[in-house]
C-alpha positions in Angstrom: -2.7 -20.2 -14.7 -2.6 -23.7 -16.1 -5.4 -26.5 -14.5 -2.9 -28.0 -12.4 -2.0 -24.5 -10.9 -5.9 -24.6 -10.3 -6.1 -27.7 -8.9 -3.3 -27.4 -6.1 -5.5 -23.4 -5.7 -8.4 -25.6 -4.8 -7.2 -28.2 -2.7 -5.5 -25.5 -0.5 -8.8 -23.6 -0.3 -10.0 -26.5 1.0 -7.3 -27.1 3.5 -8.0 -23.0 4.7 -11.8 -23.6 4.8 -10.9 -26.4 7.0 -8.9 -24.3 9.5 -11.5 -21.3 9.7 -13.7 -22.9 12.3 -10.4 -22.9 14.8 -9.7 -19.1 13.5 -10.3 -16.3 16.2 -12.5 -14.2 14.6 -16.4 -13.6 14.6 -19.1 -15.7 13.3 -19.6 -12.8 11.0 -15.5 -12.9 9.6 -15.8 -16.1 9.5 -18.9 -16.5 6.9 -17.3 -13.8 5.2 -14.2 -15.6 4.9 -15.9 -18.9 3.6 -18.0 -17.5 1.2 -15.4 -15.8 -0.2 -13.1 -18.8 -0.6 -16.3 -20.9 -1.7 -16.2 -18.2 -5.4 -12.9 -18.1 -5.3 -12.9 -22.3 -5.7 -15.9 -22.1 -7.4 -14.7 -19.6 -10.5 -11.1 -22.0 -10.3 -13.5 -24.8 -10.8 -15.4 -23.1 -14.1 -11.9 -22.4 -15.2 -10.4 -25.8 -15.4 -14.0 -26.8 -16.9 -13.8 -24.6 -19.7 -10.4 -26.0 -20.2 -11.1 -29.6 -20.0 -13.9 -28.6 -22.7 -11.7 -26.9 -25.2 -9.4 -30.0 -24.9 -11.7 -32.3 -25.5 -13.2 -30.3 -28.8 -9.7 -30.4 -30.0 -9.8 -34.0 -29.4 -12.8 -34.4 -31.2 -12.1 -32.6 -34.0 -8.7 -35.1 -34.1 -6.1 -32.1 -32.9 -3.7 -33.0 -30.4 -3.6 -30.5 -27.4 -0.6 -30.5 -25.8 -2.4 -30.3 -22.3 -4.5 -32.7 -20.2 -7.7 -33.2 -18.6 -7.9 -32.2 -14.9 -10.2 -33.7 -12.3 -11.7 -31.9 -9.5 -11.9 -34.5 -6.7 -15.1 -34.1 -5.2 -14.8 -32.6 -1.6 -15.7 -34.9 1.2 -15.6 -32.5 4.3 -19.3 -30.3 4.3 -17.2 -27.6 5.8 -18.1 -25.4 2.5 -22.2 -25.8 3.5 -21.6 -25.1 7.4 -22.7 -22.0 7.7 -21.5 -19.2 10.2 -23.8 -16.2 10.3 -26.4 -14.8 8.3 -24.7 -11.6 6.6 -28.5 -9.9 5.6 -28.2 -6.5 7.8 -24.6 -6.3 8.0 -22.3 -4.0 6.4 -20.1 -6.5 4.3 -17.4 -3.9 3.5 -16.7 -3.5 7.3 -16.5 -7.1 8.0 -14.0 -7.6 4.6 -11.5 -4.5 6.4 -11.8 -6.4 9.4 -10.7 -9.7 8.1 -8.3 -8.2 6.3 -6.4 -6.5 9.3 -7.1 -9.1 11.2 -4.9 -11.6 8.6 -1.6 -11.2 9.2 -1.7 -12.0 12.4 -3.3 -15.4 12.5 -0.8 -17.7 13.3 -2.8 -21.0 12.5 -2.3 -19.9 8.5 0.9 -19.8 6.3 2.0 -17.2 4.1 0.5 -18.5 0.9 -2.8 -19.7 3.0 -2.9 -15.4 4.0 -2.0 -14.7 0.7 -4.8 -17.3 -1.3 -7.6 -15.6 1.8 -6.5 -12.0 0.3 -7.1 -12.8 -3.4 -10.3 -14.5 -2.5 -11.5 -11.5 -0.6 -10.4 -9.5 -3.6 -12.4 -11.4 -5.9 -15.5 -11.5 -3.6 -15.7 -7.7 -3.2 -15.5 -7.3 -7.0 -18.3 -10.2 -7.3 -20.9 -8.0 -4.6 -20.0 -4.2 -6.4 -20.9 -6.5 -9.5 -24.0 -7.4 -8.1 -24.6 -3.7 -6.3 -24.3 -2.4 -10.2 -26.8 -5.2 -11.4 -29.2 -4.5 -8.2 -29.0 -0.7 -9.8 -30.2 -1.2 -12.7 -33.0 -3.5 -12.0 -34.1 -0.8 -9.8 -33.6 1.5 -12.5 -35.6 -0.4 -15.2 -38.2 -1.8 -13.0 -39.1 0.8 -10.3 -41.5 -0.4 -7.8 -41.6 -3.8 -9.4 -38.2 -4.6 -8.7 -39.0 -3.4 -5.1 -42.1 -6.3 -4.8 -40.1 -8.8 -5.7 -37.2 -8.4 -3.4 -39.4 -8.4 0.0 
């Protein structure tokens, strides 16, 4: 995916983060929902960082690059702070199937708005069994110290 690509992802992410306050669903689907358009948007961002960095190097080192610089406009709306529900004690994995049934039949979004929620959700269950591995092995190497630190 090339920056621009990226940049229309983003502003659309925004436009569905937007709409999830009018959504009928829980509090719960609902933070679930914007927290996992907030790293989808947020990895997009890195993304057309990295780029913009590897085209300026090229610049620098006086090689022409045959792509641009993108800007991320900053976002006005705090709709990516507002926060929903606290998510501590529930089972995440149940709330993600529930959004995900619950999808295809929310008229508010389009087809490319359902389709840009479901690859967000994707990438935010690979991002917590990510940090269930990490969490693991921390337990693993540090026992009962790891335990201390995380009450």
């Amino acid at each position: 995916m090339d920056n621009n690509k990226r940049l229309e992802t983003i502003l659309k992410i925004r436009e569905i983060r937007n709409k999830i306050a009018n959504l009928d669903v829980s509090l719960e689907e609902k933070e679930v929902l914007k927290r996992s358009l907030n790293l989808y948007e947020d990895n997009l961002d890195y993304d057309i960082a990295r780029e913009n960095n590897n085209i300026i190097e090229f610049q620098e080192q006086g090689i022409e690059s045959n792509q641009n610089q993108v800007l991320v406009p900053l976002e006005e709306n705090t709709s990516r702070y507002k926060e929903y529900a606290t998510l501590k004690k529930l089972d995440l994995g149940d709330i993600i199937d529930l959004v995900i049934s619950k999808i295809s039949k929310i008229d508010v979004l389009d087809e490319k708005e359902k389709e840009l929620i479901l690859i967000s959700l994707k990438n935010y269950c690979i991002y917590l069994n990510e940090l269930e591995i990490k969490r693991k092995h921390y337990e693993e190497d540090y026992g009962d110290e790891y335990k201390e630190v995380l009450k």
